[in-house]
C-alpha positions as CSV (number, residue, x, y, z in Angstrom):
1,X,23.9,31.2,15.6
2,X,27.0,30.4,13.2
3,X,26.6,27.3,11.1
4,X,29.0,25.5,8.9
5,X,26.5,25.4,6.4
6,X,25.6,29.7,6.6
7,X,26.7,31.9,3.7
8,X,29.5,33.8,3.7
9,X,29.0,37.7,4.1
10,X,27.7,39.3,0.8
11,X,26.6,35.9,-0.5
12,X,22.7,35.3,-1.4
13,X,20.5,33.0,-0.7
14,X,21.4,31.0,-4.6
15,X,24.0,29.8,-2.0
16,X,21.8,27.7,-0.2
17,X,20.0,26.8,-2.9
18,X,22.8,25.6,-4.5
19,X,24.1,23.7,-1.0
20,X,20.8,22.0,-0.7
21,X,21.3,20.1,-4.6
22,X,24.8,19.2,-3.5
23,X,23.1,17.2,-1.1
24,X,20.6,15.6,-3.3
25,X,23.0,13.6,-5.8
26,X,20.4,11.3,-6.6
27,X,17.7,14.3,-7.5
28,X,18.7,13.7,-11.4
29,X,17.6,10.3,-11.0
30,X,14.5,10.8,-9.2
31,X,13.0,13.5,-11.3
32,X,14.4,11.3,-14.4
33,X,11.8,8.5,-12.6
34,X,9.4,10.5,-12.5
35,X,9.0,11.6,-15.9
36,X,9.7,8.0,-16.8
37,X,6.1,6.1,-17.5
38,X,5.0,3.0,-14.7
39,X,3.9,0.0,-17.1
40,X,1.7,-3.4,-16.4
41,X,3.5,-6.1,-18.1
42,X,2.9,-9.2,-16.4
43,X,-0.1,-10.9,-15.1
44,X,-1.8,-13.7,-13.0
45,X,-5.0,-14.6,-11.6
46,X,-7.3,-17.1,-9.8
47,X,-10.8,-15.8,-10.0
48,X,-13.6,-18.2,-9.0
49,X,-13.8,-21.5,-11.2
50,X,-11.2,-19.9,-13.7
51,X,-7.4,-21.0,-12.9
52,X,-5.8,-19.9,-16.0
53,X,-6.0,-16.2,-16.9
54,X,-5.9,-17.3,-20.4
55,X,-9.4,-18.3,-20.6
56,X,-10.6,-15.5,-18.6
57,X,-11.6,-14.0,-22.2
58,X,-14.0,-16.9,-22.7
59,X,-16.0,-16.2,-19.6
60,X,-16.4,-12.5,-19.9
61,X,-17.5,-12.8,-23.4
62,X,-19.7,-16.0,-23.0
63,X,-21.9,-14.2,-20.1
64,X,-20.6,-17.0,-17.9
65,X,-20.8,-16.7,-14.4
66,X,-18.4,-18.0,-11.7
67,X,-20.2,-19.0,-9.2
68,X,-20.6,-22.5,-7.4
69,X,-23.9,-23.6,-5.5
70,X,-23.7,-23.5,-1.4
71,X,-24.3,-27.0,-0.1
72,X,-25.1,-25.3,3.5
73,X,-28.8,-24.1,4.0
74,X,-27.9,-21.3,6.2
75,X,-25.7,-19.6,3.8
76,X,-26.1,-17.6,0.9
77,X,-27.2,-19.6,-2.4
78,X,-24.4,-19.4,-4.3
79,X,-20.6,-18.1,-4.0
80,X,-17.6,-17.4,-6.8
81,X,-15.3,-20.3,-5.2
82,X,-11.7,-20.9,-6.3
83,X,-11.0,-24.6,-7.3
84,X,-8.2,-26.6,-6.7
85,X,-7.1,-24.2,-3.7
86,X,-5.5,-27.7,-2.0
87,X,-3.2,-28.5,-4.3
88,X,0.6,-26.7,-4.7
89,X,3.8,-28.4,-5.5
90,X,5.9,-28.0,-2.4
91,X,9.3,-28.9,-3.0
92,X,9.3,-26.6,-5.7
93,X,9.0,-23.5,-4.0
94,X,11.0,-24.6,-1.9
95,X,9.4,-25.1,1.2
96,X,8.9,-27.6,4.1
97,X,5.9,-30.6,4.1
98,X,5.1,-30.0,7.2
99,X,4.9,-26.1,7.3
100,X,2.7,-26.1,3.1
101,X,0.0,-28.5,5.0
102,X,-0.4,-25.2,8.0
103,X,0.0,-22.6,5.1
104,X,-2.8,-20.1,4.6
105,X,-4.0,-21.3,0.9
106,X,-4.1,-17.9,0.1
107,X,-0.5,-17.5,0.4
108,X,0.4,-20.7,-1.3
109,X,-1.6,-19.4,-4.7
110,X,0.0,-15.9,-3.8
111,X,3.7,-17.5,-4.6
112,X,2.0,-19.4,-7.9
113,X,0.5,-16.3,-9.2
114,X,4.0,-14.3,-8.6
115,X,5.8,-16.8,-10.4
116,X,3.5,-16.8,-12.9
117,X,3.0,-13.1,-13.2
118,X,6.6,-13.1,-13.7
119,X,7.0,-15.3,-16.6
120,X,4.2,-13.5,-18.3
121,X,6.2,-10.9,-18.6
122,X,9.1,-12.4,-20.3
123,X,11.1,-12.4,-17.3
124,X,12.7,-15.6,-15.9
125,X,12.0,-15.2,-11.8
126,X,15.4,-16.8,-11.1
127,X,17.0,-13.1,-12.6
128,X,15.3,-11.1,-10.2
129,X,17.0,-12.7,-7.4
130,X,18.9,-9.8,-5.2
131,X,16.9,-7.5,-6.8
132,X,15.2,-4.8,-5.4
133,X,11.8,-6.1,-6.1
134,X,8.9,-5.2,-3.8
135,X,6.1,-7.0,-2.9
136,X,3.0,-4.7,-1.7
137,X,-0.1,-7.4,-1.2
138,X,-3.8,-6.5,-0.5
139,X,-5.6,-8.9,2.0
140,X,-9.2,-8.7,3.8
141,X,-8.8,-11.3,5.6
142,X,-7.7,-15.2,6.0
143,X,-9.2,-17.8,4.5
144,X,-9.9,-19.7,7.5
145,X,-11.3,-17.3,10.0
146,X,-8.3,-16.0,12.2
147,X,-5.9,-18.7,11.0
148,X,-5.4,-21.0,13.3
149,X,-6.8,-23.4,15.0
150,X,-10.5,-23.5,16.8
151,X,-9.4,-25.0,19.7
152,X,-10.0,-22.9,22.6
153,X,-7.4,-24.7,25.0
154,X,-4.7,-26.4,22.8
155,X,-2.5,-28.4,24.7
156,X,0.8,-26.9,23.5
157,X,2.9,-29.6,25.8
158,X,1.8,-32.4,23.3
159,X,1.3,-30.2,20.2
160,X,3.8,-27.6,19.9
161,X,5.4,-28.0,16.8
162,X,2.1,-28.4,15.2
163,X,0.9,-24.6,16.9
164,X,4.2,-23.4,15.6
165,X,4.0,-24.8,12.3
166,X,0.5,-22.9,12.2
167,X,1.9,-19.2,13.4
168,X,4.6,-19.7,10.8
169,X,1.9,-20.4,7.9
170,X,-0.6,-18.2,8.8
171,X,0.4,-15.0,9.7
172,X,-0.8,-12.0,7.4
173,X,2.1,-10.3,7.3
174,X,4.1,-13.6,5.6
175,X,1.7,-13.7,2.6
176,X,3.7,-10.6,1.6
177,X,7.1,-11.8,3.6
178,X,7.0,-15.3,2.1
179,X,7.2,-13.9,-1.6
180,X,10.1,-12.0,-0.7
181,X,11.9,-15.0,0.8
182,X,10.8,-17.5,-1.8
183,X,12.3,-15.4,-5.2
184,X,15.1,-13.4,-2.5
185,X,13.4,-10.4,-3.4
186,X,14.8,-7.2,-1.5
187,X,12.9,-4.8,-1.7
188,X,10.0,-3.9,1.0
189,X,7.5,-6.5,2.0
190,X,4.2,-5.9,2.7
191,X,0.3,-5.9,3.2
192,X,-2.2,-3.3,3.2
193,X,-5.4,-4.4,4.8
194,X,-8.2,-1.6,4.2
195,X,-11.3,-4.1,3.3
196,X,-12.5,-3.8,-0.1
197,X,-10.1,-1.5,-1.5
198,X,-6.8,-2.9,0.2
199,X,-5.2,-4.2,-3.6
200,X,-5.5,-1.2,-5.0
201,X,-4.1,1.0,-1.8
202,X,-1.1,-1.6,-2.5
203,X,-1.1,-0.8,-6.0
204,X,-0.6,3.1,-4.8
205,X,1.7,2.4,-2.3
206,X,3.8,0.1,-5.2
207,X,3.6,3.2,-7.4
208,X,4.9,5.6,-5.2
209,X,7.8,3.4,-4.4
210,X,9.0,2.8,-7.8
211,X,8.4,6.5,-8.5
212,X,10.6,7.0,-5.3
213,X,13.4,5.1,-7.0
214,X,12.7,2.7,-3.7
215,X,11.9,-0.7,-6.1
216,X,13.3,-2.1,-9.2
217,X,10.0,-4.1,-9.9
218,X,7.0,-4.6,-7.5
219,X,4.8,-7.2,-7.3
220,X,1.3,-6.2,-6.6
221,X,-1.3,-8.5,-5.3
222,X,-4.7,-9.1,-4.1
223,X,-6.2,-12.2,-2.4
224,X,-9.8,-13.1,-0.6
225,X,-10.9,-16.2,0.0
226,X,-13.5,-18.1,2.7
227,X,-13.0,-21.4,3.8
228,X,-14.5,-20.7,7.2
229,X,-18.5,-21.0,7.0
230,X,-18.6,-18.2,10.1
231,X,-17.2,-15.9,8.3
232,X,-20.1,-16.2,5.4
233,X,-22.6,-16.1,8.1
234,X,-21.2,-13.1,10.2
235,X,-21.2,-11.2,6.5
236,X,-24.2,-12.3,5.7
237,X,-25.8,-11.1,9.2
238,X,-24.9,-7.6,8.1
239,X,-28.0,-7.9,5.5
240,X,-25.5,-7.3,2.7
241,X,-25.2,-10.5,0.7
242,X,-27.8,-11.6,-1.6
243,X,-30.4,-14.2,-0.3
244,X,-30.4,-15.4,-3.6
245,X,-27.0,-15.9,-4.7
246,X,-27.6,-13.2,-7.5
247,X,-24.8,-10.5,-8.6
248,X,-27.3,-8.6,-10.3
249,X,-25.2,-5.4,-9.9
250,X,-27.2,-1.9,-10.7
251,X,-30.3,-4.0,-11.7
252,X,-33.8,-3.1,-9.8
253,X,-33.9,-6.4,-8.4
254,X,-29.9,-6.4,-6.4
255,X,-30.6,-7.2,-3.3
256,X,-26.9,-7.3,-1.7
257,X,-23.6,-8.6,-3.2
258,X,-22.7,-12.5,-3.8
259,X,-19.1,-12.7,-2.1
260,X,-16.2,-14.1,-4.2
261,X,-13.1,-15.2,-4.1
262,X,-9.5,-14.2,-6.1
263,X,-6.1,-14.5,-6.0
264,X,-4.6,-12.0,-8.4
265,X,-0.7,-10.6,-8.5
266,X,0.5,-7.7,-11.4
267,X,4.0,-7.1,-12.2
268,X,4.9,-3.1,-12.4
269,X,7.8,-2.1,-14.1
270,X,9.4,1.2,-16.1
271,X,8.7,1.7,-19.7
272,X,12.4,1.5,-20.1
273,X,12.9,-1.9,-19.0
274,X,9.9,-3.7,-19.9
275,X,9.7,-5.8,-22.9
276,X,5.7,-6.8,-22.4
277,X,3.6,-3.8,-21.6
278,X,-0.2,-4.7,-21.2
279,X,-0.8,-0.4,-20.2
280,X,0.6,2.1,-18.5
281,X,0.0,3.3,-15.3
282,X,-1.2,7.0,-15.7
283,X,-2.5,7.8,-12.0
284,X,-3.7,6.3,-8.8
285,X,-4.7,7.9,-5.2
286,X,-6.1,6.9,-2.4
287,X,-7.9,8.9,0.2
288,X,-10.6,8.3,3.1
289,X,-14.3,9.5,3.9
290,X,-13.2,11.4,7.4
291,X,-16.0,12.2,10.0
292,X,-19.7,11.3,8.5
293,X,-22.6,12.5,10.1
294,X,-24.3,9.5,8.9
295,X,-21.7,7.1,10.1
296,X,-18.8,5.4,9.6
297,X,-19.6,2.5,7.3
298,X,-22.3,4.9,5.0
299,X,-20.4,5.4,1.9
300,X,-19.8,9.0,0.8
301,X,-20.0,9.7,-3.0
302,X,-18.4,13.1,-1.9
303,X,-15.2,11.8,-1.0
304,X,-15.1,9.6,-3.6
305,X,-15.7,12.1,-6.5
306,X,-13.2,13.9,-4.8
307,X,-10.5,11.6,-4.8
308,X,-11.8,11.1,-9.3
309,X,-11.4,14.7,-9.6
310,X,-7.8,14.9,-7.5
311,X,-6.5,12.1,-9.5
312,X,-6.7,13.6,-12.9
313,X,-6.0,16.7,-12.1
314,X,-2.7,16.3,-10.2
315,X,-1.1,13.7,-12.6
316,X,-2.7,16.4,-15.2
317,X,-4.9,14.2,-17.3
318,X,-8.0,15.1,-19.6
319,X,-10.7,13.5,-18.6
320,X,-12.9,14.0,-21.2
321,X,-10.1,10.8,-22.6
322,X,-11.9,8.3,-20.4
323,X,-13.4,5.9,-22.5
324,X,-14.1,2.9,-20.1
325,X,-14.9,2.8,-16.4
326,X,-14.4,-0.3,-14.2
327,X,-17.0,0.6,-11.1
328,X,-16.7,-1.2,-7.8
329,X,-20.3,-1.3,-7.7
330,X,-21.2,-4.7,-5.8
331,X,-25.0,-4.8,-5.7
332,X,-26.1,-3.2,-2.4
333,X,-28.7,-0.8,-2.0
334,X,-26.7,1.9,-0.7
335,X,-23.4,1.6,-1.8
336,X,-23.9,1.5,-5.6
337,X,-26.3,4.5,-6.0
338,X,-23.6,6.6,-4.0
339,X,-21.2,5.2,-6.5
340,X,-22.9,5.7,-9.2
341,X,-23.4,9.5,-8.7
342,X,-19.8,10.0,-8.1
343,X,-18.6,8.8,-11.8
344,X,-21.5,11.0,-13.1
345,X,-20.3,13.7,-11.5
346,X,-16.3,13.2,-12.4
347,X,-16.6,12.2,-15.5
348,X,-19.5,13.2,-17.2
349,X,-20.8,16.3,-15.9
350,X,-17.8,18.3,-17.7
351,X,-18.5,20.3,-20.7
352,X,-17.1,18.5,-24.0
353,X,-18.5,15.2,-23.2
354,X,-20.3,14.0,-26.1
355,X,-20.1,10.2,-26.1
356,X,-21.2,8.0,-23.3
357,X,-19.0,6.2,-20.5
358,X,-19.0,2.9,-20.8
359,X,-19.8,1.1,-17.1
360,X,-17.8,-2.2,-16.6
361,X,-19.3,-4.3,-13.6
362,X,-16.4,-7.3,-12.8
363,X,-18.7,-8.7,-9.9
364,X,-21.7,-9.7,-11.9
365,X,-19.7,-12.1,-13.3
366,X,-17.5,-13.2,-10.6
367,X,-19.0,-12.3,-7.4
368,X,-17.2,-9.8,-4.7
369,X,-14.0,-10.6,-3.9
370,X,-13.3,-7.6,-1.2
371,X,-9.4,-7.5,-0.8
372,X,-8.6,-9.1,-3.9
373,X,-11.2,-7.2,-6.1
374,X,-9.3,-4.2,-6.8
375,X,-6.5,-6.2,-8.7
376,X,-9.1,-8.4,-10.3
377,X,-10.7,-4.9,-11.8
378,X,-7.7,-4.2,-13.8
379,X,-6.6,-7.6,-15.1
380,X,-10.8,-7.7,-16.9
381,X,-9.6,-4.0,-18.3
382,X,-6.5,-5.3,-19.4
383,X,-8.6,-8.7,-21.3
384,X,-10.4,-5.8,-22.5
385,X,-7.4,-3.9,-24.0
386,X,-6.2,-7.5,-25.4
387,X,-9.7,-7.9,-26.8
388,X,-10.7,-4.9,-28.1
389,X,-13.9,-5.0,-26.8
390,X,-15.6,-4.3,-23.2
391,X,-17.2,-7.7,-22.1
392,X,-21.2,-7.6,-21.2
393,X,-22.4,-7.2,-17.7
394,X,-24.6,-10.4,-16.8
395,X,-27.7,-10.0,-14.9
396,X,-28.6,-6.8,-15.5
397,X,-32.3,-6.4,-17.2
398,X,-33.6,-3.0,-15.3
399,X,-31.2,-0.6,-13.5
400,X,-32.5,0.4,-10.5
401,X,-34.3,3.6,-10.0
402,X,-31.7,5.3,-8.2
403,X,-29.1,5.0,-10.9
404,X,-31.5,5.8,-13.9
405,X,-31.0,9.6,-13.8
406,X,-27.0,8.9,-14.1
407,X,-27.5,6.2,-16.7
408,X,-27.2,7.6,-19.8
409,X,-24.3,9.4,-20.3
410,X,-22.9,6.0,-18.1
411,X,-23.2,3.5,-20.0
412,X,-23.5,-0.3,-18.4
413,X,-22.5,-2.4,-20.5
414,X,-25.2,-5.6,-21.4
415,X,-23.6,-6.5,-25.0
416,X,-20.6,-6.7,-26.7
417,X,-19.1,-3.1,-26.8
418,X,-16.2,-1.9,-29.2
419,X,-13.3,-0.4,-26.9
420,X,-12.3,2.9,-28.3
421,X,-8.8,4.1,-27.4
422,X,-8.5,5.9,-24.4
423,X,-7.9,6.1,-20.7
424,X,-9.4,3.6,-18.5
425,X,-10.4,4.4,-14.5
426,X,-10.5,2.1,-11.9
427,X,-12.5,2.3,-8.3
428,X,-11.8,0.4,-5.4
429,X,-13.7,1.2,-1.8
430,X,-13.4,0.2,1.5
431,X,-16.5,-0.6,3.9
432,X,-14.5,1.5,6.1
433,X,-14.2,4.5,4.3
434,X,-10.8,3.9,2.0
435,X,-11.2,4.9,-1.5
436,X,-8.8,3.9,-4.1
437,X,-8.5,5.2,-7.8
438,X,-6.5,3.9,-10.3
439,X,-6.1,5.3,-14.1
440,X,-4.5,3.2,-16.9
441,X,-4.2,3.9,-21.0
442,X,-3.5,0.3,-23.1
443,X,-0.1,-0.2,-25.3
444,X,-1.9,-3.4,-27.0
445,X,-0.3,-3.0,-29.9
446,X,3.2,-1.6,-28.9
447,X,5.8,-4.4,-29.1
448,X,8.6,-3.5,-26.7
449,X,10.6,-6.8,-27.3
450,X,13.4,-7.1,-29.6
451,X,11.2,-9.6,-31.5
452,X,11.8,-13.1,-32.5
453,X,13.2,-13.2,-35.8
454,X,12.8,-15.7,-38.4
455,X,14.5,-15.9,-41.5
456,X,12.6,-16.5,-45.0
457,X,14.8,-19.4,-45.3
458,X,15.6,-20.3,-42.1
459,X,13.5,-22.2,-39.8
460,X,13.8,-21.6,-36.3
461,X,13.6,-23.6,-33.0
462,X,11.7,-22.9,-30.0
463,X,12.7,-24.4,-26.8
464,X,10.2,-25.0,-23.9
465,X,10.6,-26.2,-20.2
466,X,8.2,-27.6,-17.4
467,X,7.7,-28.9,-14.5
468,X,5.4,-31.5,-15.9
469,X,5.4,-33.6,-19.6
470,X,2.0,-32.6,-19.4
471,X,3.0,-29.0,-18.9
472,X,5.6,-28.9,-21.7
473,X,2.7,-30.5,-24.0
474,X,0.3,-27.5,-23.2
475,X,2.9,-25.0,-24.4
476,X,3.6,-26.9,-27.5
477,X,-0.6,-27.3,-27.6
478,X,-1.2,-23.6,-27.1
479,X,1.3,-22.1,-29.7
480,X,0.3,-24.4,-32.4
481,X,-3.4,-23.8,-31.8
482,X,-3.6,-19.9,-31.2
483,X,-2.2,-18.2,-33.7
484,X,-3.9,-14.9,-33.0
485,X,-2.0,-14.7,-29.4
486,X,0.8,-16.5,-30.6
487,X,2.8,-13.3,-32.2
488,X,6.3,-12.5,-32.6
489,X,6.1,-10.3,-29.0
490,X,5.3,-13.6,-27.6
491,X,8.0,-15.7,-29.1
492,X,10.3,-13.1,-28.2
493,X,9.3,-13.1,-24.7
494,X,8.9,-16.8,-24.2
495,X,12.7,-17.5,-25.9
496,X,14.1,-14.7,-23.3
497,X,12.4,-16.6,-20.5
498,X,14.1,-19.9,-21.7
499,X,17.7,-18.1,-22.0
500,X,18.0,-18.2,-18.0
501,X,17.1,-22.0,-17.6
502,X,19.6,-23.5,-20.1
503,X,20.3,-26.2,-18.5
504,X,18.2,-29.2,-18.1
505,X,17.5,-29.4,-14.2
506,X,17.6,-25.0,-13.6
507,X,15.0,-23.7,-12.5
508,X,13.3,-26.6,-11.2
509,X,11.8,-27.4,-14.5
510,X,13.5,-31.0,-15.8
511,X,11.5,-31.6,-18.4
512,X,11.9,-30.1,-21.8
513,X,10.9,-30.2,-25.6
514,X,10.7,-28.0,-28.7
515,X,9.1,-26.6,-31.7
516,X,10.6,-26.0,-35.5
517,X,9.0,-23.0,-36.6
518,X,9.0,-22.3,-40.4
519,X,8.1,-19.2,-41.9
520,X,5.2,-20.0,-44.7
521,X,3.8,-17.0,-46.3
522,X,2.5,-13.4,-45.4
523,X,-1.3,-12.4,-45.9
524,X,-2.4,-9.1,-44.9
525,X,0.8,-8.0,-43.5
526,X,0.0,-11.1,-41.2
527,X,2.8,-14.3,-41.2
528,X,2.1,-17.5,-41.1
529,X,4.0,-20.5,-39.5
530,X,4.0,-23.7,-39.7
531,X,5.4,-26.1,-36.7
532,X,6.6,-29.2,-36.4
533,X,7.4,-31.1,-33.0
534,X,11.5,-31.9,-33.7
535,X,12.3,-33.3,-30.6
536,X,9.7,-34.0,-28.3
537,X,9.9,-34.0,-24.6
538,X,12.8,-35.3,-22.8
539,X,14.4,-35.2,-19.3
540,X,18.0,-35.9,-18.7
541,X,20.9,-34.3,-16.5
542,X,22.6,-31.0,-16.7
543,X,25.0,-30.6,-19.9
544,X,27.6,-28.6,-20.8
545,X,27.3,-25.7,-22.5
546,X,26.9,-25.7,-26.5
547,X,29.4,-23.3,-27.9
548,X,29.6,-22.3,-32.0
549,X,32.1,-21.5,-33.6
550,X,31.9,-19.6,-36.7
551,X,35.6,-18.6,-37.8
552,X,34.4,-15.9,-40.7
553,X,36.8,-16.8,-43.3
554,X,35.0,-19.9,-44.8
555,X,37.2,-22.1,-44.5
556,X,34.7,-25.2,-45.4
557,X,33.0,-23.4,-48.3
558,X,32.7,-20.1,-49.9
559,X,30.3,-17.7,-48.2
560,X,29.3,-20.6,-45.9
561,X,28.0,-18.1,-43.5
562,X,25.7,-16.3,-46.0
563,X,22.7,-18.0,-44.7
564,X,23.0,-16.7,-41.7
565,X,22.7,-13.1,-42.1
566,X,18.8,-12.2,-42.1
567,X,19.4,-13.0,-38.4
568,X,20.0,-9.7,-36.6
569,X,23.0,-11.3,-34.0
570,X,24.6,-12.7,-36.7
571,X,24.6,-9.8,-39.1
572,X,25.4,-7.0,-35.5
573,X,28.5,-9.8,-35.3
């Protein structure tokens, strides 16, 4: 049969090669994509009693636990339970009274920890809007049970705005949808739910679509949380929470995990673009257990050393470059054993290996937090990157019998352990048999910013916003009082932020204040500043714009402009 599209006679098949890329304009771009590196660069969490990521470093390294006491007899001892879940600031988001009060919590800390991933990056949220930013979100379930209300036979004729209201705010797929609508994101909207590994199946979907050339940005979450004292019981029916209230994860005496909760959202961007980059995104892959003889819910350490192995060797990595493992292990009989195995057999079986793996184990400190624990897992790598150093595993005396055959080469970690530059891996499993595998490598100490310049002579002003006085006051608090975190990358990326909210009432934030910052002296190829509060906080209306005017000819006094010329802009100019 004659096509438009056949070869003419005595022509080869180059022809249709050739017709084939005419009809793939964008494949420069895609395979340009490709080749182009995935980066984490901005972060945001809620994990148990912590609500600032910030001093997540404090409680991995001070063998803190997370976990709060159960008032109810019936239940499980103890529980890693978020705090302040009730409260949210409505009208800045934007959003109706009536529909925040009927609004899955999860969802409302799902829009805070966007925001705030956002900003960590350097990015002011209000410039993504129209982009093509997507939001992939990992959910186990809702807080409270199903959602809605318990009453088996509402009257709808008397309360039907209120039923509404509660559809509206509670629907799964809106804890993804809402983001989007919130910042005007356009880019694809939304949730994966495959039980304990449903953040990091997001992630994997995320990464494929900004590989795809689908997304600009994509938000990734992951969020678990239990309001709803049936769903603690039903769990703990299963026999696979701990009696005790004890995450003591690989230790002879786990008996069952201690369930958690998390809210946790990562920001994914191209190398090109980013001006933060916390690591880069190496590899992830997700696959599933099949048919088990055994049973549906009997994890398989088959599949899941097959989905290790896959991962490296399709995005051709070495593995003998791993040099820290984040395990899902959660501290039940079966499942961590199986686990266990799996990185043994991945990672440390292969000839070369000389030096241990170090074992990470997030859910001795924090508890389990099923959908969101995935996320969770990389933000403590990530702390770890920033630190340096791999934080201890807490209750962890003996490890179990099962596990000691594996343990050495694996390492678990029970003190302070010097990070050695590397790769870092990442599991994430499903009770249902979806595996997830995630493989990062830390830029710590690679500045992507333009950097925040100031002059020997010149002192330099730093403008901050809020919400709040109070909030203004904690940024002014936290850059005069951590000078380790407090480095030029962070000026840089805090004085973008401020150039999109210029004027006094953008951006929601009315209240603002600044800092002088002088340079004082360098010691160990280390600068010092001083600061000095110039202004204080004040809110007012919007302004004008300030506009300077510098002429060039020096028309006020000779070389008037001198001064000015250790600043880059000024000097380009």
């Amino acid at each position: 049969m004659y096509s438009p599209y056949s070869p003419a006679k005595g022509e080869s098949l180059c022809w249709l090669l050739k017709r084939a890329l005419e009809k793939l304009p964008c494949l420069d771009h895609w395979l340009l994509l490709c080749a182009t590196p995935t980066d984490l660069f901005g972060i945001s969490a809620r994990m148990g009693k912590i609500v600032d990521y910030n001093k997540f470093d404090t409680t991995f390294f001070g063998l803190m636990e997370q976990l709060t006491d159960q008032i109810d007899p019936h239940l499980s001892a103890r529980m890693g339970k978020i705090v302040d879940y009730n409260k949210f600031d409505t009208t800045f988001f934007g959003l109706m009274e009536q529909l925040t009060d009927q609004i899955d919590p999860q969802s409302r800390m799902l829009l805070e920890t966007t925001y705030e991933a956002i900003v960590d990056a350097g990015i002011c949220p209000q410039s993504l809007r129209g982009s093509r930013t997507g939001v992939y979100i990992g959910v186990s379930h809702y807080a409270n049970n199903d959602g809605y209300t318990e009453d088996m036979q509402p009257d709808l004729s008397t309360n039907k705005q209120n039923t509404m209201l509660q559809v509206m705010g509670n629907s799964k797929a809106l804890y993804a949808n809402r983001i989007s609508y919130v910042f005007d994101f356009k880019g694809p909207s939304l949730i994966t739910d495959t039980a304990c590994s449903a953040s990091l199946t997001a992630f994997n979907v995320a990464l494929n679509d900004l590989k795809l050339g689908n997304v600009e940005y994509a938000i990734v979450g992951g969020t678990h949380m239990t309001l709803e004292p049936s769903i603690m019981q039903m769990t703990q029916e299963t026999g696979m929470c701990s009696p005790r209230g004890v995450s003591a994860v690989l230790d002879q005496s786990a008996d069952g995990f201690v369930k958690g909760e998390a809210v946790a959202c990562l920001l994914l961007q191209y190398r090109r673009d980013a001006r933060r980059v916390y690591a880069t995104v190496l590899a992830a892959r997700v696959n599933s257990d099949g048919k088990k003889t055994i049973g549906m819910f009997y994890p398989s350490s088959e599949a899941q050393q097959d989905l290790m192995v896959m991962t490296y060797k399709e995005a051709g990595i070495d593995p003998l470059r791993m040099t820290y493992f984040e395990a899902h292990c959660t501290g039940t009989k079966v499942g961590d054993p199986q686990e266990v195995r799996s990185i043994y057999n991945a990672y440390c079986k292969l000839p070369g290996r000389t030096d241990p793996l170090p074992l990470g184990l997030l859910k001795s400190n924090m508890g389990h937090s099923e959908g969101g624990s995935g996320v969770s897992a990389i933000i403590k790598v990530l702390i770890s990157y920033e630190n340096e150093c791999i934080p201890p595993n807490i209750n962890l005396n003996e490890i179990k019998d099962e596990c000691k055959q594996y343990c050495p080469p694996l390492l678990p970690i029970v003190s302070k352990h010097t990070y050695k530059p590397g790769m870092a891996g990442i599991n994430n499993f499903g009770i249902g048999g979806v595996n997830a595998h995630v493989i990062i490598e830390p830029n710590h100490k690679l500045g992507t910013s333009d950097g925040f310049v100031i002059a020997e002579t010149i002192p330099r002003i730093v403008n901050i916003c809020g919400r709040t006085e109070d909030a203004v006051k904690y940024v002014m608090d936290f850059i005069q009082n951590n000078p380790k975190k407090v480095t030029n990358d962070f000026l840089a990326l805090l004085a973008h932020t401020m150039k999109y909210t210029p004027n006094v009432n953008s951006s929601g934030m009315p209240f603002r204040g600044s800092l002088i910052i002088k340079k004082v002296f360098e010691e160990n190829n280390e600068i010092k500043y001083e600061y000095k509060r110039q202004m204080g906080v004040m809110k007012g209306k919007s302004a004008r714009p300030l506009w300077l005017l510098f002429p060039g000819l020096g028309g006020q006094w000779p070389a008037m402009a001198a001064a000015l010329m250790p600043i880059k802009i000024f000097a380009d100019k």
